[in-house]
C-alpha positions as CSV (number, residue, x, y, z in Angstrom):
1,X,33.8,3.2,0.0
2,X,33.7,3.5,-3.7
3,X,34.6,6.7,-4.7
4,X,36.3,6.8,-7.8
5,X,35.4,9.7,-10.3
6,X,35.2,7.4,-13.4
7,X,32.6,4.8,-11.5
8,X,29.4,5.1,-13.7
9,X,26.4,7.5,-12.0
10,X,23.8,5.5,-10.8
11,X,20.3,7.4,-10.2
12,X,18.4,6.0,-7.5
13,X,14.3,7.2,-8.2
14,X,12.4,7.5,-4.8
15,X,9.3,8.5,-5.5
16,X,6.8,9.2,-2.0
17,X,3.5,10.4,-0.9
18,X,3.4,11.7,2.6
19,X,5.7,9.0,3.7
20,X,7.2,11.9,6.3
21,X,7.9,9.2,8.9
22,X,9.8,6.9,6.4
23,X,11.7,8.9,3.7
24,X,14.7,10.5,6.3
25,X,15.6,6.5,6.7
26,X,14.9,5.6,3.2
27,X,17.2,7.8,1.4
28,X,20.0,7.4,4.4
29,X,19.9,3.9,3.5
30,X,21.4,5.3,0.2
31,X,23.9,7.8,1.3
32,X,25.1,4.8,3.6
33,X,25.9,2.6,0.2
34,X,29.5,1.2,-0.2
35,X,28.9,2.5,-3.5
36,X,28.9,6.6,-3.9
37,X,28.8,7.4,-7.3
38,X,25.2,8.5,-7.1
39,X,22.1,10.9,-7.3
40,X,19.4,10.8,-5.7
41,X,15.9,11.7,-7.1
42,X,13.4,11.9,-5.1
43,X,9.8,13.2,-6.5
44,X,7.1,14.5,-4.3
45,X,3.7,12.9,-5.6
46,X,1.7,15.9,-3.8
47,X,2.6,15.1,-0.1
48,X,0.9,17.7,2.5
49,X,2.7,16.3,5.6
50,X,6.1,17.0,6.6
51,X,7.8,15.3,3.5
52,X,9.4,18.3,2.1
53,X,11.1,19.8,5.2
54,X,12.1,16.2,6.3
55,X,14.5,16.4,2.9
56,X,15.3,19.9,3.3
57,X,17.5,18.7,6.2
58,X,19.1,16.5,4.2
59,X,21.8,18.6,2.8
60,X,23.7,15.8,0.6
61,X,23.9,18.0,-2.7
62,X,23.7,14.2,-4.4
63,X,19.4,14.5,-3.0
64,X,17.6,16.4,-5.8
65,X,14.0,16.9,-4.3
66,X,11.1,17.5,-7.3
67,X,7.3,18.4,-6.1
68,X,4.5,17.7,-8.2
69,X,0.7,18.0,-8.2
70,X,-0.8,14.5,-7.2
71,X,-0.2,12.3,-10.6
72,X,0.2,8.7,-8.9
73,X,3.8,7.0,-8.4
74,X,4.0,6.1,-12.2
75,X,4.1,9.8,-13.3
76,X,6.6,10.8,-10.9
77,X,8.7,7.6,-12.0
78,X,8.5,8.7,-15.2
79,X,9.2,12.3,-14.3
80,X,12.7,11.3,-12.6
81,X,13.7,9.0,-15.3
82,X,13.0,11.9,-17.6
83,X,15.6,14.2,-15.8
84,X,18.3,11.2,-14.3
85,X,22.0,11.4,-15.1
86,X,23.0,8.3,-14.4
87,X,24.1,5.3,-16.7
88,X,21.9,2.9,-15.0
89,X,18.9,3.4,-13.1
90,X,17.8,1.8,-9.7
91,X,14.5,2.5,-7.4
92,X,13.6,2.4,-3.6
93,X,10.2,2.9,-2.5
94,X,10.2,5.8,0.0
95,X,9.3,3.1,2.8
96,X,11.8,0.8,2.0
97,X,15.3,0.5,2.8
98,X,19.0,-0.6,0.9
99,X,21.3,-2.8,2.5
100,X,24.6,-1.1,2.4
101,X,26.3,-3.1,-0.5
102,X,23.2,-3.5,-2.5
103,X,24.5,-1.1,-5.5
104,X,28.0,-2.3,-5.3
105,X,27.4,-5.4,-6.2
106,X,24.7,-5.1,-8.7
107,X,26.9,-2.6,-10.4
108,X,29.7,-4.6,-10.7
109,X,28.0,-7.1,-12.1
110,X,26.3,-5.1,-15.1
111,X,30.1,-3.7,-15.5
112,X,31.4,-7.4,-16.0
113,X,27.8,-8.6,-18.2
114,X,27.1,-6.3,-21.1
115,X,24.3,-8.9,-22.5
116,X,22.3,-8.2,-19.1
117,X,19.7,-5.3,-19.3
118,X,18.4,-5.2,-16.3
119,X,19.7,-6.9,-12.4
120,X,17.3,-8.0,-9.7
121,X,17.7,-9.5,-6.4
122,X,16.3,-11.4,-3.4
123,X,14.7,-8.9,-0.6
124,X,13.7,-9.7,3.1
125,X,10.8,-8.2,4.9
126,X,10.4,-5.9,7.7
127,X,7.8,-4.2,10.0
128,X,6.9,-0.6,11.1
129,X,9.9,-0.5,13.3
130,X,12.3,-2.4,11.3
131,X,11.9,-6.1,12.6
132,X,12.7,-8.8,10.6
133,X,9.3,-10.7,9.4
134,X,9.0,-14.7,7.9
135,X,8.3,-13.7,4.7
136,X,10.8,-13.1,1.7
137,X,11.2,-12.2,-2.1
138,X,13.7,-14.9,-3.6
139,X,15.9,-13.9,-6.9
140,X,15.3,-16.9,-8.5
141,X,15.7,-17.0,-12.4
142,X,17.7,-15.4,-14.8
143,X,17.8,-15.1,-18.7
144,X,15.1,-15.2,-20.6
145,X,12.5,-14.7,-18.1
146,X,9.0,-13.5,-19.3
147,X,7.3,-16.9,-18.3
148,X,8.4,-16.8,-14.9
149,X,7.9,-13.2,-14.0
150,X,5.1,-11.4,-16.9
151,X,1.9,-12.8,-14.1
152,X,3.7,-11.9,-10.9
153,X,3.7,-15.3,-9.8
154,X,5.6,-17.9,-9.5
155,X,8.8,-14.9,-9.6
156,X,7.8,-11.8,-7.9
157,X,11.0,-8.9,-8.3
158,X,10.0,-6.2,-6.2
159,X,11.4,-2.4,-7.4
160,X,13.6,-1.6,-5.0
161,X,15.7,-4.3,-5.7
162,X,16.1,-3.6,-9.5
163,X,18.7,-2.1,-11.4
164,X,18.7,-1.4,-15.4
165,X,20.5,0.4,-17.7
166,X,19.1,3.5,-18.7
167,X,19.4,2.6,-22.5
168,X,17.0,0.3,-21.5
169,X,14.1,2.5,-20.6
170,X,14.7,4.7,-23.8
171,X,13.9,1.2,-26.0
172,X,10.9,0.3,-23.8
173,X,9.3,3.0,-23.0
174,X,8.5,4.6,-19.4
175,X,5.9,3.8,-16.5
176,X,2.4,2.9,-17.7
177,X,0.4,5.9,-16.2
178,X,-2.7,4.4,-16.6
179,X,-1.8,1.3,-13.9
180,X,-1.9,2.6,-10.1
181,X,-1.5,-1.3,-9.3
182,X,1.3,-3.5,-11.2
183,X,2.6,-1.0,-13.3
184,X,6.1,-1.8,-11.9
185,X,5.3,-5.7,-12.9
186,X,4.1,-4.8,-16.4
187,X,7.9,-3.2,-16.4
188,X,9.8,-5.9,-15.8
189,X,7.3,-8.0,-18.4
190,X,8.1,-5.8,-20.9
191,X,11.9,-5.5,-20.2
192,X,12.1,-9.2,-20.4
193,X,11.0,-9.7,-23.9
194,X,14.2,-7.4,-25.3
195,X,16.4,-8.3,-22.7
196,X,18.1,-10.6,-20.8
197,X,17.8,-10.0,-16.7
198,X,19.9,-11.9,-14.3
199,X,18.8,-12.5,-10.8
200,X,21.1,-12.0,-8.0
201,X,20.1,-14.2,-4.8
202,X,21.2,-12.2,-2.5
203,X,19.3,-10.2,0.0
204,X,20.0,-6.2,-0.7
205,X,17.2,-4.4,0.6
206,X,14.2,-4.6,3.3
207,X,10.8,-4.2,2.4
208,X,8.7,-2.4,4.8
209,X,4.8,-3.4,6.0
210,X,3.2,-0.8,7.8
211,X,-0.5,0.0,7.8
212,X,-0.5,2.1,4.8
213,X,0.2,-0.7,2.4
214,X,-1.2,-4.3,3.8
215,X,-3.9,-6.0,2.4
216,X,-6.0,-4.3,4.9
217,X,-5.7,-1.1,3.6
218,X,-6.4,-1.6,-0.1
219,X,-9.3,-1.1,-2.3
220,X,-10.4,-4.4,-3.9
221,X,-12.6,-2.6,-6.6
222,X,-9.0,-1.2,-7.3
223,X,-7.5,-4.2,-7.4
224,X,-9.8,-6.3,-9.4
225,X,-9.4,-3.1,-11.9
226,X,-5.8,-3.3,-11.9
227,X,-5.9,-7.0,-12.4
228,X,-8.6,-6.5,-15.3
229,X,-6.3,-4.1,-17.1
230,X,-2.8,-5.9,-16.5
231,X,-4.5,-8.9,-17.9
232,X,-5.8,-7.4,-21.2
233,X,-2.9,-5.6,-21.9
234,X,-0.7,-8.5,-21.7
235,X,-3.6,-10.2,-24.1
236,X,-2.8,-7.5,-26.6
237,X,0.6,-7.2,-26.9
238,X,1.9,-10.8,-26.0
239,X,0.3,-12.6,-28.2
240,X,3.3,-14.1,-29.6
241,X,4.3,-16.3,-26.4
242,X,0.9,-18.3,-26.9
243,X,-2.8,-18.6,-26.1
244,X,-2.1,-21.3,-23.6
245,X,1.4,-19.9,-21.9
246,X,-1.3,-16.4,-21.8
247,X,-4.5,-18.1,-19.9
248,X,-2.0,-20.0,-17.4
249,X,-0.3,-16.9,-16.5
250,X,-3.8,-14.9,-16.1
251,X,-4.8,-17.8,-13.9
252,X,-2.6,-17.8,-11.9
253,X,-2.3,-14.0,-11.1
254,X,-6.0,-14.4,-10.5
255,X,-5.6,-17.2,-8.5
256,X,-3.2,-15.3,-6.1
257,X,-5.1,-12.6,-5.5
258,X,-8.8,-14.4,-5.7
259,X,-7.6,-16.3,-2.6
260,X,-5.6,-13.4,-0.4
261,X,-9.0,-11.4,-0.3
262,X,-10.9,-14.6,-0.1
263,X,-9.5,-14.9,3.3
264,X,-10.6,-11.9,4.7
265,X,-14.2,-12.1,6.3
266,X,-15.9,-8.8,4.6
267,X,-14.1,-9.2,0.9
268,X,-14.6,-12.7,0.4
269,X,-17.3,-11.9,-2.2
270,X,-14.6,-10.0,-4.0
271,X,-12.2,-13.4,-3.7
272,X,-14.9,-15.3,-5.4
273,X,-15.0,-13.3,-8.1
274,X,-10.9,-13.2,-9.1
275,X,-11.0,-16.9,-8.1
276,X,-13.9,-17.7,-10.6
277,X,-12.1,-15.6,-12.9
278,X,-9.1,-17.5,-12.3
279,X,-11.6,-20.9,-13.5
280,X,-12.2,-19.0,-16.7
281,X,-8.5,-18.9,-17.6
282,X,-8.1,-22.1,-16.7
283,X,-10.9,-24.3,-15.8
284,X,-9.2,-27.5,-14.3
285,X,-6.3,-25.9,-13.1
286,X,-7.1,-25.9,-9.2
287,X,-7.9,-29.7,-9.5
288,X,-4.4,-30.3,-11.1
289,X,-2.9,-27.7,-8.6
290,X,-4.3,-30.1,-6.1
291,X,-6.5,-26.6,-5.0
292,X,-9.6,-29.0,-5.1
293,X,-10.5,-27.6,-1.0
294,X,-10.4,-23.8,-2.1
295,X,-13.1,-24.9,-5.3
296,X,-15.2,-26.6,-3.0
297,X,-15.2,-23.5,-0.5
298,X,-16.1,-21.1,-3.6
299,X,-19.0,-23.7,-4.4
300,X,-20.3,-23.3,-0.3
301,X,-20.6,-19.6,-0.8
302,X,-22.8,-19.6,-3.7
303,X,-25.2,-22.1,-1.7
């Protein structure tokens, strides 16, 4: 294990709303790293199960448990990175778990890169119990990155496989607290346009599906806010990268999420209205896409 008093302090930021069944396992998956120079932060968003005792038993003195009133999972971001120690900064989502050389490796590489801001890597999936699903996240691109990642597609880097230098956050400001969807997106968007990130394709953590966060379980009112938001913020501040690189992007993100709830029976109407959306951004784009099928199933619903 890596124990060495002059490694930097990482600060691992877990924040969790009553996620009692998940959060022993989550922040074990920390305290089980190769690396050990660490604190971990974890920030109660209001939980009124079991969450609190749960980390009372965990008597690491390295766990530093916060409580807040209910202020969503940006807020209580925010609030660690406000009191964090360390020199760089990684997450884990209090359902999620790290694989045991995940911060190892990603800090040896910031060590050794000093022109990279911020480290992402590939993640596998996982169910309730911990059984390995198909689906993946792949660390694909590194560098100067907005393009690829800004619109969540085609590069999606999910949080718990990110680590950035603290410095980082101080030039770019915090968590958006108005976004309660894509607000850790909209982070690595806005990272990407003053730094350079590397990707690291190798699977470090496992991302957990459960009940609470499928599809299933979502509002799509929500989500079609969150998308509306995302979407005219990038509008307003991007304008630099282009009108055309802008209405691709939007699109796209449109386009993913139009046809995931156009797929389930009750929100298809909900799907029609991200993926006609989606045609306002960019109104030949399904033909080229070769997505002719999906606009001919959009034009049977309106009959």
């Amino acid at each position: 294990m890596t124990t060495c008093q002059s490694a930097p302090v990482v600060s691992i930021i877990i924040p969790t709303f009553n996620r009692g069944r998940f959060i022993a396992s989550a922040i074990q998956s920390v305290l089980a790293q190769t690396y050990q120079t660490f604190e971990v932060i974890v920030v109660d968003d209001g939980s009124i199960d079991d969450t609190k005792s749960i980390v009372a038993e965990i008597t690491d003195e390295r766990v530093h448990y916060i409580y807040q009133r209910n202020h969503g999972r940006s807020n209580a971001r925010n609030h660690a990175l406000n009191v964090a120690k360390g020199k760089y900064i990684a997450f884990l989502d209090s359902d999620d778990l790290y694989m045991p050389n995940k911060l190892a490796m990603q800090i040896e590489y910031l060590e050794t890169h000093s022109e990279v801001g911020m480290i992402y890597t590939s993640a596998v999936c996982i169910d309730e119990d911990g059984n390995r699903l198909p689906h993946t996240y792949e660390a694909t691109v590194s560098g100067d990155i907005y393009k690829h990642i800004a619109f969540f597609t085609p590069v999606t880097i999910t949080l718990p496989t990110v680590v950035v230098r603290k410095e980082v956050f101080a030039s770019v400001g915090g968590f958006d607290e108005n976004m309660h969807r894509f607000e850790d997106t909209d982070m690595w968007r806005r990272i990407s346009k003053k730094y350079r990130i590397d990707a690291l394709p190798i699977y470090t953590c496992e991302l957990r599906t459960h009940d609470d966060n499928v599809l299933l379980s979502q509002d799509p009112n929500k989500i079609a806010f969150g998308l509306k938001y995302y979407v005219g913020k990038i509008f307003r501040e991007d304008g630099s990268f282009g009108t055309s690189l802008l209405r691709r992007g939007a699109a796209r993100i449109y386009f993913y999420y139009g046809g995931a709830l156009f797929k389930v029976p009750q929100w298809r109407k909900f799907g029609v209205r991200l993926l006609m959306s989606s045609f306002c951004y960019s109104p030949f784009g399904f033909m080229r896409s070769g997505l002719g099928q999906v606009r001919q199933s959009i034009v049977e619903f309106f009959r």
